[in-house]
N, C-alpha and C positions, 0 to 999 in steps of 0.2 A: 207587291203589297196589296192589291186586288182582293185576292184568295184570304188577307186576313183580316182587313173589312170584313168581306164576307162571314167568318168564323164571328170574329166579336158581334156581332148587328143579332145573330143566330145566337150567341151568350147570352146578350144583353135581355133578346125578348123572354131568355126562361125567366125572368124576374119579376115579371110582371103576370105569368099565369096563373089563373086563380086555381089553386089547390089547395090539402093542408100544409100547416107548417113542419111536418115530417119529408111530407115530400120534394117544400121548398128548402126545407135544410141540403137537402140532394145538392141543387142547383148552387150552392154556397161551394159544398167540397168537390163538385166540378171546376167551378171556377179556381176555386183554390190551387186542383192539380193543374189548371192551363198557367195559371201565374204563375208557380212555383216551377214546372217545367220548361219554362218558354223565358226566363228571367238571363237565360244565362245563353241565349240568343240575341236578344234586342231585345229595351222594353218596347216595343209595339203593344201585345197585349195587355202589361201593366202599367202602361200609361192609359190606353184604351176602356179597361176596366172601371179608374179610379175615378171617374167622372159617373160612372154610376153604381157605385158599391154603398155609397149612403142610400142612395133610395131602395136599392138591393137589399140590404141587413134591416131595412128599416121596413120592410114589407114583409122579410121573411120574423121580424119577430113582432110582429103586429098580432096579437090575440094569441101569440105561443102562449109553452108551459114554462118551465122555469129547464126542463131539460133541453129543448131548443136555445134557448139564453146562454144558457154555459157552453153549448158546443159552439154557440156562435163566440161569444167572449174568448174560446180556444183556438176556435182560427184566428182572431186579431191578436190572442198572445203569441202565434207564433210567425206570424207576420212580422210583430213587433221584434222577437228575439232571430230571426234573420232579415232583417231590415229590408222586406219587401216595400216596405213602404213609410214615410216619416210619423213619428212619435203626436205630429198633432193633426193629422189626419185621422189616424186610429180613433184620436180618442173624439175625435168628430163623430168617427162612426157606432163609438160605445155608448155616444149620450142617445144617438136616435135609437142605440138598441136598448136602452133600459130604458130607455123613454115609452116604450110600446110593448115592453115584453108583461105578462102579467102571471104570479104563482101558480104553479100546478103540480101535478105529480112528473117524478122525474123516473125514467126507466133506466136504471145505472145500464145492466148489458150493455141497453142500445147505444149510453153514450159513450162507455168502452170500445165498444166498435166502433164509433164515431172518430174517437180521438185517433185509437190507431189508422185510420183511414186517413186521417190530416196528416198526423206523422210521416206516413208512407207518402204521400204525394210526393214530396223531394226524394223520397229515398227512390223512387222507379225512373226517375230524371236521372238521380246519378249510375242506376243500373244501365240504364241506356246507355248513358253516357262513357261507362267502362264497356261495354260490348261494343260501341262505336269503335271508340278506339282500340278493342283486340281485332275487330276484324278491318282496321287500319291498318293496323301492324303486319296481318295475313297478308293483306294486297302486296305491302311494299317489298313483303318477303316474295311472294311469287314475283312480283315484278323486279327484282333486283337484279336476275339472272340474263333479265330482256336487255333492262338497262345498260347494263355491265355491256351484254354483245354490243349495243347496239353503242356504245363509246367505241369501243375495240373498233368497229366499222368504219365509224366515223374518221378514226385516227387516221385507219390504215387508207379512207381515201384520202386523208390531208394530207400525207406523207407521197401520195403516188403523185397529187397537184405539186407538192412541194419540190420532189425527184424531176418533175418533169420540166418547170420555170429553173431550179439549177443548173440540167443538161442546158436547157437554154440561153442561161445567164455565160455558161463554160463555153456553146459554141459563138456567141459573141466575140467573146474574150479572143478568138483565134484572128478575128477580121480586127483587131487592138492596132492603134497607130504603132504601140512596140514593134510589131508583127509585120512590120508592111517596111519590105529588107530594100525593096526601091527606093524608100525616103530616106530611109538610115542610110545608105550609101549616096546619095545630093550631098545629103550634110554633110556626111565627114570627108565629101571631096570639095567642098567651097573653096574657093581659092582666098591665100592669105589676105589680099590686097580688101578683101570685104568685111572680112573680120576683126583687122588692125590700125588703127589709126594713124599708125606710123608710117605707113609705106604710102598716104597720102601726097607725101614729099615726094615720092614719083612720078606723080602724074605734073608733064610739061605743058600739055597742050590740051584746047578744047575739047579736041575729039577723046582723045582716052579717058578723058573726064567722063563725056557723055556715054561710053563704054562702062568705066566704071560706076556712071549712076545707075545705068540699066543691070547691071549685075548682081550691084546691092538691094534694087529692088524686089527683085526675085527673090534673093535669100531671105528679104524681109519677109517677102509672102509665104517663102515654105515655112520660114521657121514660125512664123504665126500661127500657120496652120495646125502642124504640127505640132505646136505647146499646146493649142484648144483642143487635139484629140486625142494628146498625154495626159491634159487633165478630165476629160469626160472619162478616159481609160480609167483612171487614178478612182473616180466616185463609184464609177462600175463596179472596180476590185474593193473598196471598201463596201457598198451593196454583196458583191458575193461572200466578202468573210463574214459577215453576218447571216447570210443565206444559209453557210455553211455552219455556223453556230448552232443556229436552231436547226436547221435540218438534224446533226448531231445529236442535241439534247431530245428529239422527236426520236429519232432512232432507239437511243438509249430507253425511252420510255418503253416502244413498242419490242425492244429487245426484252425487257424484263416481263410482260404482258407475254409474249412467247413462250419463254419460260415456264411461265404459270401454265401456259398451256398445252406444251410438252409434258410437264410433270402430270397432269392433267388426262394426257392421252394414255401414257403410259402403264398409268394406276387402272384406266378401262381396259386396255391390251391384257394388263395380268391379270385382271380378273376374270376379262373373255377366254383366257386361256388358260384360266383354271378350271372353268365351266367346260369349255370343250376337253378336256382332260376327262373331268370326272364325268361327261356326257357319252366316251369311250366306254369307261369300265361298264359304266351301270348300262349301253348297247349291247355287250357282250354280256352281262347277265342273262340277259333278254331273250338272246340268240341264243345260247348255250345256258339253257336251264341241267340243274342239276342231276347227277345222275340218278336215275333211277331202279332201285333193286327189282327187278324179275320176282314175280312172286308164282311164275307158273314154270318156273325150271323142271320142278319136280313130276310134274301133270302129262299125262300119258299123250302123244303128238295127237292133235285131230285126223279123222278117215279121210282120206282120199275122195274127189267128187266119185273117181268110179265105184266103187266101194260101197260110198250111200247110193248109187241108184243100179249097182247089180241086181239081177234077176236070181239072184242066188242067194 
């Protein structure tokens, strides 16, 4: 915001230099083009401005002709008809300008030129503003191509992270309480008497009691074990089918992304190989130019060197 301080403060002071009012009209369709092109930015500038555009119009038509009048009256009518600025502001600033302006001779040209000058101020805003945006549109064209790789890249390394926490997740799965044939074989050799309630009525005496609490204990222990590392097994495999999900739908993406780029190679392959094809013929031209007729068939054979330099 610095930089447009600056600009306005450097506006402001053409308002106030003493010249004629031809040349302070200048400073009027200046200011005009900075409003009218800078509106569609921020107002900075036209808010900036509006605080001294009365003392502006009112100095520039201090001692004018009647042609300085109308062109100024021309920029606040088209202020007014694209609503740079409110309807009773304007007319704030039409009374300080008939208030000071006084008849004279009016030079039509010069204010034909004038007008079209006002006119044109928006219209170089919105020229800009369409060559902005074409060479927008260039950029993103160049850049789409970058883009595009640089997805493709992106993917192919999420997919190699992705392949590599799978192998991961699968050699887990092998160390799985499933997996571990030591434990599975405890369990299924427990003896009846820990399993069943019934064969309670067996035990006579303290001691096989105490036999049997210590036996139950244990099977209590493995099989605790063993359920808490069926069920981390259990979260793990529901973790890998989703793993395996997306990895899946990832694949599929970058399968069809291949494709595109196969097809892709293929179409430069035939054409580099149509080039080199016709890069053949037209070498052999080159090499083997056409034949050419003898035009000295007829023509008596040249003398021998001894010949030309006999003594004879």
């Amino acid at each position: 915001m610095f930089w447009l301080d600056i600009r306005c403060e450097r506006r402001r002071g053409l308002y106030i230099y003493r010249s004629k009012s031809t040349r302070k009209l200048t400073f009027i369709y200046l200011a005009n083009d900075v409003i009218q092109n800078s509106k569609r930015k921020g107002p900075e500038f036209t808010r900036d401005f509006a605080s001294f555009l009365i003392d502006g119009f009112r100095h520039v038509a201090k001692g004018a002709d009647d042609g300085v009048c109308r062109s100024l009256e021309r920029v606040l009518q088209i202020w007014q008809e694209r609503a740079v600025y409110e309807a009773e502001f304007l007319e704030e600033i039409r009374r300080a300008v008939h208030g000071d302006c006084k008849p004279g001779n009016v030079t039509p040209k010069r204010h034909g030129m004038v007008e079209e000058t006002i006119e044109k101020g928006d219209e170089r805003g919105k020229d800009t503003g369409t060559d902005r945006k074409a060479m927008k549109r260039s950029l993103e064209q160049m850049q789409k191509p970058k883009e595009k790789q640089r997805k493709v890249e992106q993917q192919q390394n999420n997919c190699s992270t992705e392949t590599e926490e799978l192998l991961h997740a699968l050699t887990d799965l092998e160390q799985a309480a499933s997996s571990d044939a030591a434990v599975c074989k405890r369990i299924a050799t427990l003896p009846l008497e820990v399993q069943d309630t019934t064969q309670l009525s067996r035990v006579t005496d303290r001691e096989a009691a105490e036999r049997l609490a210590q036996n139950v204990e244990e099977a209590c222990v493995l099989l605790a074990d063993y359920s808490g590392r069926l069920a981390a097994e259990l979260e793990d495999r529901r973790q890998l089918a989703g793993m395996l999900t997306t990895y899946a739908h990832a694949q599929r993406e970058l399968l069809a992304i291949k494709e595109v780029q196969l097809e892709e190679c293929k179409q430069k392959l035939s054409n580099v190989t149509q080039v080199r094809k016709e890069l053949r013929v037209h070498m052999q031209n080159l090499t083997n130019p056409p034949h050419i007729p003898k035009h000295t068939q007829n023509l008596a054979p040249l003398p021998s060197p001894g010949d030309l330099f006999s003594k004879d």
